[in-house]
C-alpha positions in Angstrom: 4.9 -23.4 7.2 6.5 -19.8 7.8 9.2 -18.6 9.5 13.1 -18.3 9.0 14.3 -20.3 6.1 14.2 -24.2 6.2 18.1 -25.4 7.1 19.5 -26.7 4.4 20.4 -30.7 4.2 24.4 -29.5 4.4 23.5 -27.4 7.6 21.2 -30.9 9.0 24.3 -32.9 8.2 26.6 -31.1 11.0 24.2 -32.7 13.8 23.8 -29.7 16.1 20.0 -29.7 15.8 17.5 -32.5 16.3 15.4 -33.0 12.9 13.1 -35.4 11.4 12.6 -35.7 7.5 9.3 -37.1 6.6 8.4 -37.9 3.0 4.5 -38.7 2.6 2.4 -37.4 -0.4 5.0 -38.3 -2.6 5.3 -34.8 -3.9 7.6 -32.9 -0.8 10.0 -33.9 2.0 9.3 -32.0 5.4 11.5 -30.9 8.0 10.9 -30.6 11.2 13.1 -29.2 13.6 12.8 -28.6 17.6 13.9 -29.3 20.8 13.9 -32.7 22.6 12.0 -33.8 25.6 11.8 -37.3 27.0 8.8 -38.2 28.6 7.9 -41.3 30.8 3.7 -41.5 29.7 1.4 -40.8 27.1 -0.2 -38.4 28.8 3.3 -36.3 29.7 3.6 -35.3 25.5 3.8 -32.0 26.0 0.9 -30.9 23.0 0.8 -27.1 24.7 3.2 -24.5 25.6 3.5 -23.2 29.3 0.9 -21.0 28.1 -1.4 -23.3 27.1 -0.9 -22.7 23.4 -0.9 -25.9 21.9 2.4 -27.1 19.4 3.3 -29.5 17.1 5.1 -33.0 18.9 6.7 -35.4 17.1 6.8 -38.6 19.4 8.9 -41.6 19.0 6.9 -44.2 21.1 9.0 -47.3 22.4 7.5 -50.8 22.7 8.1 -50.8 26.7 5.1 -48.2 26.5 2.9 -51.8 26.6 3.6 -51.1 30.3 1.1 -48.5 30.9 -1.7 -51.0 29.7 -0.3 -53.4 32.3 1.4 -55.6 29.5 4.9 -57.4 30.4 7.4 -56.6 27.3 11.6 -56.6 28.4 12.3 -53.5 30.0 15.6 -51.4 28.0 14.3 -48.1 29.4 14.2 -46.6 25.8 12.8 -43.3 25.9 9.2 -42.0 25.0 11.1 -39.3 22.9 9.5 -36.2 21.8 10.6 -33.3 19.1 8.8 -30.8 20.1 8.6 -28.9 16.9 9.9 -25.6 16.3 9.7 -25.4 12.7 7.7 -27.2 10.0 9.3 -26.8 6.6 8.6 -28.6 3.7 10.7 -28.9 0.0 10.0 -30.6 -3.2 11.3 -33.9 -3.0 13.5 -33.6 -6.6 15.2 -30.8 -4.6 15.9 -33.1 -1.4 17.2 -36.2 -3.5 19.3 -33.2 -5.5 21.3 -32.5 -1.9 21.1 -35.7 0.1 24.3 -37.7 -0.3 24.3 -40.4 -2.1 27.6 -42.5 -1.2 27.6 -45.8 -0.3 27.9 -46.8 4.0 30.4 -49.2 4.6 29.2 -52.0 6.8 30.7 -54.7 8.8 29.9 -57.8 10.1 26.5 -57.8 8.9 24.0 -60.7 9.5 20.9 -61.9 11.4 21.3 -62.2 15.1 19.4 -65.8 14.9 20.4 -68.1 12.2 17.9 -69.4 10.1 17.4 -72.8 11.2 16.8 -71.1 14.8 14.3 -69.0 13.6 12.6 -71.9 12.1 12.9 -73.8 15.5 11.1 -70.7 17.5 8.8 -70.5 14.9 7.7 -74.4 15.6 8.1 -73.7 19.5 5.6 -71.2 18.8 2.6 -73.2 17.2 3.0 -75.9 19.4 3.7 -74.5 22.8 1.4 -71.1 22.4 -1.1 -71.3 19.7 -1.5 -75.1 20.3 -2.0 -74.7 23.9 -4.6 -71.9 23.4 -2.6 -69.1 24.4 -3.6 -67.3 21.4 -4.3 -67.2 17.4 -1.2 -65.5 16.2 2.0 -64.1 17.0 5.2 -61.9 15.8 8.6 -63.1 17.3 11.0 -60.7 15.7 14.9 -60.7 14.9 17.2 -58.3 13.9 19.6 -57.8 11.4 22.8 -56.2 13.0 25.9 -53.8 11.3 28.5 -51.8 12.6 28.8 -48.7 10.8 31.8 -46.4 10.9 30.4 -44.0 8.8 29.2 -40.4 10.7 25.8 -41.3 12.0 24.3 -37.9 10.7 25.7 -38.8 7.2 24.4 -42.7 7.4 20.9 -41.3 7.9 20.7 -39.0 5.4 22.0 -41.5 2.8 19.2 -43.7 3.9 16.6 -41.9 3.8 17.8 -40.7 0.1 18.2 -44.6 -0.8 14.6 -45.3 1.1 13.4 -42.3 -1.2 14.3 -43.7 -4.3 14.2 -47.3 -4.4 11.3 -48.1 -1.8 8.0 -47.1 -2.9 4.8 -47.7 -1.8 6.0 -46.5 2.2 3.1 -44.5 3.9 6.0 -43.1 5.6 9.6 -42.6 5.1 11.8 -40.7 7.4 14.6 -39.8 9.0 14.5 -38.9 12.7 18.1 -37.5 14.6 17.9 -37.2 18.1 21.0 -37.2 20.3 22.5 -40.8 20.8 19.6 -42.0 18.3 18.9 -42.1 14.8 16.0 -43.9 13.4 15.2 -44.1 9.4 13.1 -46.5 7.6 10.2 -46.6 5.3 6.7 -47.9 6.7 3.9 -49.1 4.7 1.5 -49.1 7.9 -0.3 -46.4 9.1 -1.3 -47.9 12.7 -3.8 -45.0 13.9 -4.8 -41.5 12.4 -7.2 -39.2 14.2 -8.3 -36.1 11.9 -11.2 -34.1 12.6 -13.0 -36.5 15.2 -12.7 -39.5 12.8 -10.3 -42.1 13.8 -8.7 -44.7 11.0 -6.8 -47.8 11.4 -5.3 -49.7 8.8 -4.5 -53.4 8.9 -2.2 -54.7 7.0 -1.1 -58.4 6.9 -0.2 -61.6 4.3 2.8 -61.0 2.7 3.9 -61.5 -1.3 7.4 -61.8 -2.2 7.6 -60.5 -5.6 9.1 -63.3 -7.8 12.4 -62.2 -9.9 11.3 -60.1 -12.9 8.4 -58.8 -10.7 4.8 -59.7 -9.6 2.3 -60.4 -12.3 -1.6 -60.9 -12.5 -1.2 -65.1 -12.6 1.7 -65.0 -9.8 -0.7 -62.6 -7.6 -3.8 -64.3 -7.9 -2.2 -67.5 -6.1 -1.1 -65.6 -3.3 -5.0 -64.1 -2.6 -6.3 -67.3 -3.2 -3.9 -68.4 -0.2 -5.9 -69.4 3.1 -3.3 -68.6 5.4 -2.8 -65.5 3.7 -6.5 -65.0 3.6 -6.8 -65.8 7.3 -4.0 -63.7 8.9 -5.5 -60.7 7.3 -9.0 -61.4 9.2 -7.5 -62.5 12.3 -5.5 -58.5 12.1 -8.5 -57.1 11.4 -10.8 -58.4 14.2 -7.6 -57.5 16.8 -7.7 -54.2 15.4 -11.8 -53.7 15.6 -11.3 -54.6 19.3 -9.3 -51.8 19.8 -11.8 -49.2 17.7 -14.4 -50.2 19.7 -12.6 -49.1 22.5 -12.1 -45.4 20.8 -14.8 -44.9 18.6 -18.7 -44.6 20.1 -19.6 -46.1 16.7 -17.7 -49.4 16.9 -15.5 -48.7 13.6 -16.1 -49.7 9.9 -14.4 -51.8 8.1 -13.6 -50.9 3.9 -11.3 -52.8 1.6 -9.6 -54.9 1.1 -6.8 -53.3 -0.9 -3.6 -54.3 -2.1 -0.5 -52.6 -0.8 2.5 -52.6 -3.3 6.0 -51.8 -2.3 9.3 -52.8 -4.5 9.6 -56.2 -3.3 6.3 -57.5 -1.5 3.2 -56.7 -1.9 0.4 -56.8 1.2 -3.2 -57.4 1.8 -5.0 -54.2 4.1 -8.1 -52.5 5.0 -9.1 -49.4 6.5 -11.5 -49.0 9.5 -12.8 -45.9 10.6 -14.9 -44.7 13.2 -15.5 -41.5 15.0 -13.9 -40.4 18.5 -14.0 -37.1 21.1 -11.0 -38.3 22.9 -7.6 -36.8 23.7 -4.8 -38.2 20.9 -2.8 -39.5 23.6 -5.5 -41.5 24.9 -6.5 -42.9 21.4 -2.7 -44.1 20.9 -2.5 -45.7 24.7 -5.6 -48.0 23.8 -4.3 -49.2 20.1 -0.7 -50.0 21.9 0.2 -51.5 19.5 -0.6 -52.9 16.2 -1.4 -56.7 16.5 0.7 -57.4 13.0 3.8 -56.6 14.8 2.5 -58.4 17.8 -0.1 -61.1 17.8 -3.8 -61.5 19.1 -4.7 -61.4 21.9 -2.9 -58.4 22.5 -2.3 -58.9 26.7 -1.0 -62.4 25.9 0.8 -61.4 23.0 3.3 -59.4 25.1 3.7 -62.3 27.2 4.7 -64.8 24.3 6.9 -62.1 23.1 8.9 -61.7 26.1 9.3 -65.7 26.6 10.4 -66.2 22.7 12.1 -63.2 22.4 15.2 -62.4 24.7 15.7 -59.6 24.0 14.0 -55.8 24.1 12.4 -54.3 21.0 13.7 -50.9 21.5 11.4 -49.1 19.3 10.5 -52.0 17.0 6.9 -52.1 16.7 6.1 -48.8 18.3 5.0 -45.9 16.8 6.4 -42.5 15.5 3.6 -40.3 16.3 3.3 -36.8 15.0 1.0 -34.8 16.7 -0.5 -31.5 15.0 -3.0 -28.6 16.4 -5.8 -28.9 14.4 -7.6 -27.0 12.3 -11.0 -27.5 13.4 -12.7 -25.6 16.7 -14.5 -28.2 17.7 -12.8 -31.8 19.2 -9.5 -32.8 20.0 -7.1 -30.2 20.0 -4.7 -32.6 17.6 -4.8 -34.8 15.2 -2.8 -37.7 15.3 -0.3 -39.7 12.1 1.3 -42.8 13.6 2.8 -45.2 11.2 4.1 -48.3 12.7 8.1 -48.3 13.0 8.8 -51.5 11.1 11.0 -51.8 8.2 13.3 -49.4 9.7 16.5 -49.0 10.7 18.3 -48.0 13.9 21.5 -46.6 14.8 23.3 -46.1 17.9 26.6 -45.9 19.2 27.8 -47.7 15.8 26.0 -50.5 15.2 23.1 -50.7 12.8 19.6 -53.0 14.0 17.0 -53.7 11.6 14.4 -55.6 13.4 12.2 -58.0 11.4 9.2 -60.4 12.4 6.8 -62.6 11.0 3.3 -63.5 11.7 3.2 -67.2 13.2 -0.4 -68.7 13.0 -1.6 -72.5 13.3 -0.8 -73.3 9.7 2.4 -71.9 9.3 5.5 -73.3 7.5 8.9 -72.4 9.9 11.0 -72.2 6.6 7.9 -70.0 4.8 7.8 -67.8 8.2 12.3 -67.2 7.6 11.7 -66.4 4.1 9.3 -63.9 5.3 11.7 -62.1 7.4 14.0 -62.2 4.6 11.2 -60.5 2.3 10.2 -58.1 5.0 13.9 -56.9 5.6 15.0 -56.6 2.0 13.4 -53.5 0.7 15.3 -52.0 3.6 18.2 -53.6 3.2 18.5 -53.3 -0.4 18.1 -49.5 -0.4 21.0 -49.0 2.3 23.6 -51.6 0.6 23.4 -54.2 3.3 22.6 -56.7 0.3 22.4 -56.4 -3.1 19.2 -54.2 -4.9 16.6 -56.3 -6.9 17.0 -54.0 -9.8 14.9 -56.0 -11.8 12.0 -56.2 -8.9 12.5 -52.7 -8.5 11.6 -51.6 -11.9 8.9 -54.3 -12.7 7.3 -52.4 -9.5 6.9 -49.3 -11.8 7.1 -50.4 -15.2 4.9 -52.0 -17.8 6.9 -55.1 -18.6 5.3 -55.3 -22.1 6.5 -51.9 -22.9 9.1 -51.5 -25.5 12.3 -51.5 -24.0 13.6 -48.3 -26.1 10.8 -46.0 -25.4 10.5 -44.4 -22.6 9.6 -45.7 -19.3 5.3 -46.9 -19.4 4.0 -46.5 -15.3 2.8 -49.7 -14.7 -1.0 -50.0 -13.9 -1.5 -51.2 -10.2 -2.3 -54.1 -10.2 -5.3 -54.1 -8.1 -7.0 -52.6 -10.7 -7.2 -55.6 -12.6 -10.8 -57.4 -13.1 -9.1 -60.4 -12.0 -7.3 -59.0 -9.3 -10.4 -57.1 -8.0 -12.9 -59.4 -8.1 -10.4 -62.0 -6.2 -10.0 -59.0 -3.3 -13.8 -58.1 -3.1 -14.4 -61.8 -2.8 -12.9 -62.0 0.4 -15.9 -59.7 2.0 -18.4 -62.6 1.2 -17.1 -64.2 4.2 -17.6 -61.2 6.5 -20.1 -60.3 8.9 -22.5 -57.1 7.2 -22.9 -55.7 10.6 -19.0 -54.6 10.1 -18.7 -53.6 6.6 -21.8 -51.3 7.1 -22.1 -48.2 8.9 -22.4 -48.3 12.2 -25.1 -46.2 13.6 -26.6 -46.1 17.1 -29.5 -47.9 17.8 -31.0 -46.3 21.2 -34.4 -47.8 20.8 -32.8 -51.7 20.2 -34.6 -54.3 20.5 -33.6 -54.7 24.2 -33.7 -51.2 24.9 -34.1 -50.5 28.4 -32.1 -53.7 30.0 -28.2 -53.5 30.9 -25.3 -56.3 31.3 -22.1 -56.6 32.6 -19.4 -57.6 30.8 -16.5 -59.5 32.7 -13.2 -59.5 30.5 -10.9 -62.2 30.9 -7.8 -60.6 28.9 -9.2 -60.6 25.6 -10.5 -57.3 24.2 -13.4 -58.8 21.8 -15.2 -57.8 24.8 -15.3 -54.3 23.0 -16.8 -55.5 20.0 -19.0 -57.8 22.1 -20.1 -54.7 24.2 -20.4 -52.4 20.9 -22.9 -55.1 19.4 -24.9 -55.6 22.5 -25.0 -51.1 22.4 -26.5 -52.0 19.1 -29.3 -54.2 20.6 -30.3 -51.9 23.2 -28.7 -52.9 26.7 -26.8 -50.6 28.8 -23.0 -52.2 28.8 -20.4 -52.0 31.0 -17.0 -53.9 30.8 -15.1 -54.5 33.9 -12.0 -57.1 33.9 -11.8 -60.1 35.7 -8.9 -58.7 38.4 -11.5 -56.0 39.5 -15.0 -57.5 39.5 -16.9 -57.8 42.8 -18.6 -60.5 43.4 -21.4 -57.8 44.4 -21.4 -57.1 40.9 -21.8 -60.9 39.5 -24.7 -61.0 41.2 -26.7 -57.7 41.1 -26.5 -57.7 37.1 -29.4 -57.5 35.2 -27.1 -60.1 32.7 -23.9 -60.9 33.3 -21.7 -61.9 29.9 -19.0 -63.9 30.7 -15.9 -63.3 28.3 -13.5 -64.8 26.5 -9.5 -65.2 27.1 -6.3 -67.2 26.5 -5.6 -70.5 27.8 -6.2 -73.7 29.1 -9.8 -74.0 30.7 -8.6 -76.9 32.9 -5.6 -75.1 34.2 -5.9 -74.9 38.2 -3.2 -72.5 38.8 -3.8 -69.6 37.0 -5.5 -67.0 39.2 -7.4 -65.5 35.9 -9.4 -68.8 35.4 -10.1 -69.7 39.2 -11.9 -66.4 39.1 -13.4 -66.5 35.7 -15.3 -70.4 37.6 -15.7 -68.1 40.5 -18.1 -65.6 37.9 -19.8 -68.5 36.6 -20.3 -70.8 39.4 -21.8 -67.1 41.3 -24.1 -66.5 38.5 -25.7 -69.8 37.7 -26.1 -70.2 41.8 -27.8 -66.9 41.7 -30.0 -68.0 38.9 -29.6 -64.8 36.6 -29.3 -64.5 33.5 -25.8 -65.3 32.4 -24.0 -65.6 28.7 -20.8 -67.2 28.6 -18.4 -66.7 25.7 -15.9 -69.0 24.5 -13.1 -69.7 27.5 -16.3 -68.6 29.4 -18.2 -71.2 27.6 -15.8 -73.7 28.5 -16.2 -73.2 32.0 -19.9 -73.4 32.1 -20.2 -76.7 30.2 -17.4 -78.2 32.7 -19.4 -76.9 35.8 -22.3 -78.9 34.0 -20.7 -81.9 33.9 -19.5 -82.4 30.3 -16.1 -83.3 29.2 -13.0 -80.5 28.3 -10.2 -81.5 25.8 -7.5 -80.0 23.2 -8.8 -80.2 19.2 -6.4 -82.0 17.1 -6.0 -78.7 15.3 -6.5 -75.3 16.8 -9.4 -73.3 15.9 -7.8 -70.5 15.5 -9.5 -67.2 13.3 -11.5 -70.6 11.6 -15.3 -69.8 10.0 -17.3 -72.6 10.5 -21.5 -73.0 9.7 -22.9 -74.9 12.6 -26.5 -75.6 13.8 -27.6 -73.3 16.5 -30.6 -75.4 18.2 -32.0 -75.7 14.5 -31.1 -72.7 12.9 -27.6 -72.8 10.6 -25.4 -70.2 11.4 -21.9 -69.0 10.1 -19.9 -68.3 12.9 -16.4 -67.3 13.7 -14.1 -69.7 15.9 -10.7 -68.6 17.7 -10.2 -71.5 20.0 -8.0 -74.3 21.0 -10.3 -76.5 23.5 -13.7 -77.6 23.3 -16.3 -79.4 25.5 -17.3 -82.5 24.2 -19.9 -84.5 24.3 -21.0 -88.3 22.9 -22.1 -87.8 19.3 -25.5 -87.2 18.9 -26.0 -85.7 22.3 -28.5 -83.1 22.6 -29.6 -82.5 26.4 -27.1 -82.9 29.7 -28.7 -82.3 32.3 -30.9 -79.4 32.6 -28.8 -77.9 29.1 -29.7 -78.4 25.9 -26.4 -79.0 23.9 -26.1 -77.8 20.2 -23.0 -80.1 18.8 -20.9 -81.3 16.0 -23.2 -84.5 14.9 -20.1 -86.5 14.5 -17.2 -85.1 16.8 -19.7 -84.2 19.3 -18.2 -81.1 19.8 -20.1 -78.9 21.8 -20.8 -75.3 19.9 -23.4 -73.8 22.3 -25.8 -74.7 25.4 -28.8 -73.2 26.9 -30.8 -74.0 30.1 -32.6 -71.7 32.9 -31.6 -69.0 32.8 -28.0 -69.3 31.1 -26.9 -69.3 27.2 -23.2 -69.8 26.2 -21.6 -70.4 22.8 -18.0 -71.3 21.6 -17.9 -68.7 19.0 -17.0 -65.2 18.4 -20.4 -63.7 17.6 -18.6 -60.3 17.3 -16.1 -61.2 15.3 -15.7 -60.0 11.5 -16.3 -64.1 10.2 -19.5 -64.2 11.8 -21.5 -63.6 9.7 -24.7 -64.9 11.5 -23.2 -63.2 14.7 -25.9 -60.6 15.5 -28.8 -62.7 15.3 -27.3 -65.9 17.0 -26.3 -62.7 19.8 -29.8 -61.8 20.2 -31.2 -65.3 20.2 -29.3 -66.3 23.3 -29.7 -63.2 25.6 -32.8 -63.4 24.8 -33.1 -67.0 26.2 -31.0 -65.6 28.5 -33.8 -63.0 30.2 -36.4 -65.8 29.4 
């Protein structure tokens, strides 16, 4: 950090030079300040000079980005912005608060853009027409709280980030980024993706606490970890978030935690994965577009139940500010890579003020729970920049013993996490996880099917990574190819084919994704090869076999269940909203055996010549058994 003198906060106020303020070891306040390029794709941040030299970036990185993955979102054409940084200054952050200015910004006509009682409605819409018809397991339908602000825009942003600075804690990041026509200043607790040194980390983050008044407390805490939906959502993030590290990393990605996440009026449930990765920063960010708790799992889907619930663009909401920096090391990537998620922040152009706000809609979810969520999520925001009144009380609970006597000086609170209680409740949760993901993961070259390969056919949902990265760990050879590009040369020359999972309806006869996904199964049994077929994929197999296809009475959806696996119990991971069926007590169709509920008679896996299929995640995180029930049924499979 050398060079001419950092500008001073009066001379950043005047607005005649892009900046961004970033606040994140709690210690300083860097400034960064450059000139601005927009770009249309990842790959076009310019990380080197016309020399090659390579340079610091600071990118602001839209939602419509989704678009390069081949993902529908509405269009607003906001820019892939990027400062491309000419100075990197940093102060201590006493001496920032000491010059930032600290008067209040007026507002007017300030409100949600969808009433509550709307909310609730979409939020119903949601879990009935989407989850309930299989479309998915979760999803984030935002709103937006709207202003008009009279107040000089360079000014407004500089008093929020001050007010972000001193009444928001817990942010990873909180900043302030000025770019002409644009100002962007909020305070995120998410890291979505870091890339130092080779090692890539993501960091989930999902349930959500509202602190009650006075401030969260061991008894009021352990109620909300002992929740299930709370509980569930946090899984559901994490195996969405695993499919994309398995995409990066060559070793599949790690999973530590949980932890708790406290900011001054909710506190959140996280974890950290981390797994190692040669490529290019660019091309890390394009395959995590974007974090699935500001969109919803599957992540394809996702963007299409956005843009039918939503109607409106995101903007940057649920993008990314990623700053790019050369790195230190001569070996790897030339950059790493901090990307925090751009929620809890807020916008401001030509006047008016947008703080966009969603909440995580799964099967179980209460419509007037979910719009007290976006209230919770919006406040710490919205408190700090006088759009509503400040939870002083919350505020200094967050920080303060509240046994402490009131005339002494000011006792730090202990986190609360460290707590027995607290602990023991959080480290509880990983008795429902598979090992295979909490461990590290290590090649296995010389697996126990070392020398065979498969195909993997992906059918629009990315637990084909993880799927592909635990096969890797058996020994096969594995490629993934999706369902819009296979051949049907390649169905059948195959040494295995797996047949993947994906959204949907099984039965539905006009989407082209599932005519071909029949095609792929109906190829391969003809052929007489080995085949495994995967949830949706499952589905379609027991259907060409004759047995019956029908909605549950209650999704399936991120659900551990222990099942019997032709005699052998295992605990298996569930994300789905049909099932074959077949009369209770059933146990051979045909040339299949059937492995089924005893009393529902729903059909949990099949195996005949030649073919295995289960309806099951056996990659993801809640099963447990996954690995060994995998093995089992390729192995069948070859047999």
């Amino acid at each position: 950090m050398t060079g001419p003198s950092p500008l001073s906060f009066s001379e950043l106020a005047t607005g005649d030079v892009p900046f961004a303020l970033i606040a994140r070891d709690g210690k300083t306040v860097e400034i960064l300040t450059g000139d601005v390029v927009d770009v249309d794709l990842l790959a076009d941040i310019p990380l080197t000079d016309a020399s090659g030299i390579p340079r610091e970036v600071l990118a602001l990185v839209p939602f419509r980005q989704v678009r390069e993955r081949g993902f529908v979102c509405h269009d607003d054409g906001a820019p892939l912005r990027c400062l491309v940084v000419a100075q990197h200054d940093a102060v201590p952050l006493a001496d920032a608060l000491a010059q930032l200015p600290s008067a209040p910004v007026p507002l007017g006509d300030a409100g949600f853009d969808i009433a509550d009682e709307d909310y609730a409605a979409i939020v119903r819409t949601v879990i009935a027409d989407e989850i309930g018809r299989g479309e998915g397991a979760n999803f984030v339908i935002r709103r937006d709280f709207t202003a008009s602000v009279d107040t000089d825009a360079v000014i407004a942003a500089l008093t929020w980030f001050r007010a972000l600075l001193e009444h928001e804690k817990g942010a990873y990041w909180t900043f302030a980024i000025v770019t002409p026509g644009h100002i962007a200043v909020g305070a995120s607790p998410e890291a979505h993706v870091s890339a130092r040194e080779g090692v890539v980390t993501m960091n989930p983050i999902s349930g959500t606490f509202r602190h009650p008044a006075g401030g969260s407390t061991v008894a009021t805490l352990t109620e909300f970890l002992e929740s299930t939906k709370e509980t569930e959502e946090l899984f559901m993030v994490v195996d969405e978030e695993l499919k994309m590290m398995s995409a990066v990393c060559s070793d599949g990605g790690r999973i530590t935690g949980p932890h708790l996440k406290e900011m001054s009026r909710l506190t959140h449930t996280e974890y950290m994965l981390s797994g190692r990765s040669q490529l290019d920063p660019r091309d890390i960010l394009r395959e995590t577009m974007f974090a699935p708790t500001v969109t919803g799992s599957p992540m394809q889907n996702a963007c299409t139940v956005i843009t039918r619930h939503e109607t409106t663009p995101r903007g940057y909401y649920s993008g990314v500010a990623a700053l790019f920096t050369p790195s230190a090391s001569v070996e790897g990537p030339s950059h790493d890579l901090d990307a925090p998620i751009l929620i809890r922040t807020a916008y401001l152009v030509d006047g008016m003020l947008r703080v966009p706000v969603g909440a995580t809609l799964v099967r179980h979810s209460d419509p007037y729970g979910e719009v007290a969520e976006t209230h919770g999520k919006a406040a710490g925001v919205l408190g700090a920049i006088g759009a509503i009144a400040r939870d002083t009380a919350a505020e200094a609970a967050a920080v303060a013993d509240p046994a402490a006597d009131p005339d002494k000086p000011v006792i730090p609170r202990a986190p609360l996490a460290d707590d027995p209680e607290v602990a023991a409740l959080l480290q509880s949760r990983n008795a429902r996880l598979a090992a295979f993901w909490l461990n590290p993961q290590e090649a296995h070259p010389h697996g126990p099917l070392s020398g065979r390969s498969a195909l993997v056919v992906d059918a629009e949902d990315r637990f084909t990574t993880m799927l592909a990265h635990q096969l890797r760990h058996l020994g096969l050879d594995v490629s993934i190819v999706p369902w819009s590009e296979v051949t049907d040369a390649q169905v059948l020359e195959a040494e295995l084919v797996v047949s993947g999972p994906g959204p949907g309806d099984p039965r539905d006869p006009d989407s082209p994704r599932l005519r071909r996904m029949r095609e792929v199964v109906a190829l391969r049994r003809e052929s007489g090869r080995p085949l495994l077929a995967v949830c949706l994929s499952h589905q379609i197999l027991a259907d060409s076999l004759g047995l019956d296809l029908a909605p549950l009475a209650t999704p399936h959806q991120g659900l551990q269940h222990t099942i019997d696996v032709f005699g052998e119990p295992a605990s298996i991971g569930f994300y789905n909203t049909f099932t074959a069926r077949v009369p209770a007590g059933t146990t051979v169709v045909g040339v299949a055996d059937v492995a089924a509920d005893p009393a529902s008679g729903d059909v949990y896996a099949l195996r005949g010549p030649g073919f295995a299929s289960v309806q099951g995640h056996l990659e993801s995180i809640l099963s447990r058994d996954g690995m060994v029930t995998l093995e089992r049924l390729v192995r069948h499979a070859f047999a």
